[in-house]
Structures are given as C-alpha cells and as structure tokens.
C-alpha positions, 0 to 999 in steps of 0.5 A, a space after each residue: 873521718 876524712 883522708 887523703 890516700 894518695 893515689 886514691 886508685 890505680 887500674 893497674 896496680 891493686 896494691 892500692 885497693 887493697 889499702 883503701 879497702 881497708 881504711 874504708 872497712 875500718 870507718 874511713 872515708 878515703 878521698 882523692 887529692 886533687 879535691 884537697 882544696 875544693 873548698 874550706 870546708 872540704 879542706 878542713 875536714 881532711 884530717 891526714 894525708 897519705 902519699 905514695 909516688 908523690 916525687 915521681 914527676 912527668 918527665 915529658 918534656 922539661 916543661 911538663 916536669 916543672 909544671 908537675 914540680 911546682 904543682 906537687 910543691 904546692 899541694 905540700 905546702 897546702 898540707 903543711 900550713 894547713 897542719 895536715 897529718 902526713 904519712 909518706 910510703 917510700 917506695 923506692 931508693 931515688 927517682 927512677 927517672 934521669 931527667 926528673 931526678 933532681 927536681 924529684 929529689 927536692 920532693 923526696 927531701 921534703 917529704 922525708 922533713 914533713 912527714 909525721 910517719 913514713 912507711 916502708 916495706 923493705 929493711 933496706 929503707 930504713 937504712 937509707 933514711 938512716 944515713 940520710 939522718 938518724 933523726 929520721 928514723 923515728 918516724 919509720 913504720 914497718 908494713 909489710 907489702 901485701 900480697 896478691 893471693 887471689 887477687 887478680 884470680 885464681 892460681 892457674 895450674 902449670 903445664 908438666 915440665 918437659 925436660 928438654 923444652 926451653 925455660 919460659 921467662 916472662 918480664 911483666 911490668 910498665 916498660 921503662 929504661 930503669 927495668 933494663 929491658 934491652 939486657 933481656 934481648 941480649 939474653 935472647 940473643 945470647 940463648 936462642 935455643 934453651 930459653 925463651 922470653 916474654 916482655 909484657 907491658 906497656 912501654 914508658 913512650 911511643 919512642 921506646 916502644 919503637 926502640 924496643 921492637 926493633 932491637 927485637 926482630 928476628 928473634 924467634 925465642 922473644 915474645 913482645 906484647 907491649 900493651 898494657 895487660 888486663 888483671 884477667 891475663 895475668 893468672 893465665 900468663 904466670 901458670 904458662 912461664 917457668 920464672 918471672 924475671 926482673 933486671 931493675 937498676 939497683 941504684 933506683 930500685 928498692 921495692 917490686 910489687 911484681 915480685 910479690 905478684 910473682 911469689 903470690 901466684 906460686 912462681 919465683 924470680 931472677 931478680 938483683 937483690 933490692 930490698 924487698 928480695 933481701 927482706 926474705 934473707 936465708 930463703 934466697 936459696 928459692 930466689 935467683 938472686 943477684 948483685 952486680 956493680 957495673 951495667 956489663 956485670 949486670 949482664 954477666 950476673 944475668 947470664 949465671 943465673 940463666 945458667 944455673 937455672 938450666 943446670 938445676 932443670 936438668 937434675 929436677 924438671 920440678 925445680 922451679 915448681 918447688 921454689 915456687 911453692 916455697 916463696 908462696 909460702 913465705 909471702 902468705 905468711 910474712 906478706 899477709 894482706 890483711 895483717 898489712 891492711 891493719 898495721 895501717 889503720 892502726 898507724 891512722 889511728 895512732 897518728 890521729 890519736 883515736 879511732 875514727 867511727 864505724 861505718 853503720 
C-alpha cells in the first residue's frame, strides 16, 4: 500500500526515519511527494498523504514565498480532489518566519480544515486547535515524540566536574532569529567568567551568519561552529557540555526535537516552557524551565536560570548529571520511539480502514 510521508527523508533530523521506518516495517510503501502527480496510475495508487512542515514556506525573497505558496497550495488541492487520506503533524504554534507568516497561515488553516487526522506531540496543540475551533478537536491524535536514544550513537561518558570550572552550555540547532541567538551572546557578555557557550548550527542565511560572528568577537567564553554538524558529533558534543540551552520564541514555538535529543543523551535544558517542556509537568524540577512576557524579560529569565544553575553546582558538582539522569528516564519511558512508531501505523490503519499487507 502506497503513502506519502512527507518529507520522505531529512539529513539532518532522524526524527523522520524513525517513522518511516516503521511504516516500511509494517508493509507500507512509503513514497516522496513530489512524485504525487508522476502519472495517473502513480496518483491513483497513493492512498494517504502525510505532511509535516508543510506551511513552512521559503522566505528568500517575496518572490520564492509566492512560488513555494502557490505550489504547496497546489499540491493540497491535488490531495483534496483527488480524495486523498490526509494526516498533518502540527509541529509548531505559527510559523516561525515573519515574512512568510501570512502566507503560511493560509496553509496552516487549510491543513487544519482538510485534514482526516492531526497529529500532535505536545498537550499544548491540542489547546491551540481548541481555541481555533472545538470542532477540531476530533481529529486529534496523540503520539508521542520519539526519542533519539542510540540514534545518533552511543552515550558518551562526561568529563568529572570540577567544582570551580565554568558551566559548559551548548545550543545545537539550524540558527535562525526565532531561536534567539543574539540572547546567548548577551549571556557571554553578562558571564565572562562562570560559563562558557557553544553555538553550533548551520545559520538560517550567509547575512546572519555575518551578523551573528560579529556580535561575537572578542569573547573568549563563546564558542561559534556555524555549520552544519554531522549526527557522528553530536554524542561527543553533548558528553562535553553540562547543559543544552535552548532560548526559542514562545509566540512560535511549541515542539523541539533538540529537547528530546538532549534528554535521550542524558543531558537536561534551559529552556521557555513550550509545549513539549510542559508535557513532562511536575518533572520540571529537572528542567530549568522558564516563562517570560517581553523580548528584555526573556533575558532576564535567562539570567535567573543561569544563576541558579551556579548556586545548585556550587552545593552538589553532580547536580546536572542527576537531572540528566532523570529526564533520560522519563523520555525512555513516555518518549519510546517505538511505541510512537506504532501509534502511527495504528492511525494508518484506522484512517485507511484495514491493515496494509506485510512485506515478504
């Protein structure tokens, strides 16, 4: 049986093949989008379509938006005419991008409308759909996130803590202005001696790429690698940092699979509470988890949280070994990537009506 999962595959996030692995494990035959309309029989054989990020829009240039618009536009229609099953995962709250906001709304509504099922992996989403519409809640289904135990290799173990050495802090992630980069520099600024930060990523543009090293010269306790960085560094990276720390923009954000990441490799966060921090509720005791209004209280929270991150090492050296120890446990249990693997073939099937055939 044949089905969209879209996008089919991602270099640089696992979190899709994870899932399509477990589509194609349980006799599905997954196929990419843009071959949707490769020829009647090809398009009559596609029985559902599954979209993830599909408002996000490229935001080059005004022209390059309204081309990406009106060719993803075209795609659901396609879907809906062609009564196509469709499943969207609401990934995130709104679009990330101020310049594509409007257009990538329009798709956001859409998909909302014309989807038989969403998926979501935080709480959160559903109470945004709720006071979208309660019609749609109806179509919600829970699945939990998958975790990235193992995936990207093994735990590497930490170095000992030494009780009067700076706390590491990494940011790992595709740099863009939602992820509130420029706060991390101030917190450089701010603790030149007590902490030291890596930003590692590869920046939205070559223009903020620029922006970014030079708000960072001449600080000695910022690290910059802005690249892309190779799944066979990540394990390495995280062993070396004491804490993954995450500033993103409450008004977009909603779900991070660099959280997960984080908690899968024994390591917890700084982190505003968007909806995949809030889902771990009570347990945020583990987390250094944060709210704020306003772009300077945002800083501010960021700097209590840096503050009592140095008070908590000063009385146990092992503090963030224990916190990360404990969010790795919740994340193996509640996260379980193949529990999630099979909540969404059991959605497919339930979609679809019936099991699809095994492979031989």
């Amino acid at each position: 049986m044949k089905v969209i999962f879209n996008p089919s595959e991602n270099k640089e996030n696992k979190y899709i093949g994870i899932l399509v692995r477990a589509l194609e494990n349980a006799g599905y035959e997954v196929v990419p989008l843009d071959g949707l309309v490769s020829s009647w029989k090809h398009f009559k054989s596609i029985q559902l379509v599954h979209l993830n990020w599909f408002e996000n829009l490229d935001d080059s240039s005004k022209g390059a938006t309204l081309k990406s618009f009106f060719r993803k536009l075209i795609a659901l229609i396609t879907i809906r005419l062609g009564n196509k099953k469709l499943i969207w995962t609401m990934h995130n709250r709104l679009s990330h991008e101020k310049k594509s906001g409007k257009w990538s709304n329009i798709l956001s509504s859409l998909l909302i409308r014309w989807a038989d099922a969403i998926v979501i992996h935080s709480e959160e989403s559903r109470a945004r759909l709720g006071d979208i519409s309660q019609i749609f809640l109806s179509k919600v289904v829970h699945i939990p996130h998958p975790d990235f135990i193992g995936v990207y290799g093994p735990i590497l173990p930490s170095a000992v803590p030494q009780l009067g050495n700076p706390i590491k802090l990494v940011f790992i992630g595709a740099i863009k202005p939602y992820k509130n980069i420029e706060l991390l520099i101030r917190l450089a600024q701010k603790f030149p001696t007590s902490i030291e930060i890596s930003i590692l990523g590869n920046p939205h543009t070559p223009e903020y790429k620029k922006e970014i090293t030079r708000l960072s010269k001449g600080l000695s306790n910022l690290h910059l690698k802005l690249e892309f960085i190779s799944d066979e560094d990540l394990p390495e990276i995280l062993s070396n940092s004491d804490l993954v720390i995450l500033p993103y923009n409450l008004e977009s954000s909603l779900n991070s699979g660099t959280v997960i990441l984080a908690f899968s490799y024994q390591k917890t966060v700084i982190c505003p509470k968007i909806g995949t921090i809030n889902d771990f509720g009570k347990v945020n005791s583990a987390i250094f988890s944060y709210d704020y209004s306003t772009p300077e209280e945002h800083f501010e929270k960021l700097v209590d949280r840096i503050n009592l991150a140095l008070e908590l090492k000063k009385t146990n050296p092992l503090i963030f070994e224990e916190m990360g120890q404990k969010m790795f446990s919740l994340v193996q249990e509640q996260n379980d990537k193949v529990l999630a693997g099979q909540k969404l073939v059991e959605l497919y099937s339930r979609i679809l009506g019936g099991q699809p055939g095994r492979k031989a």
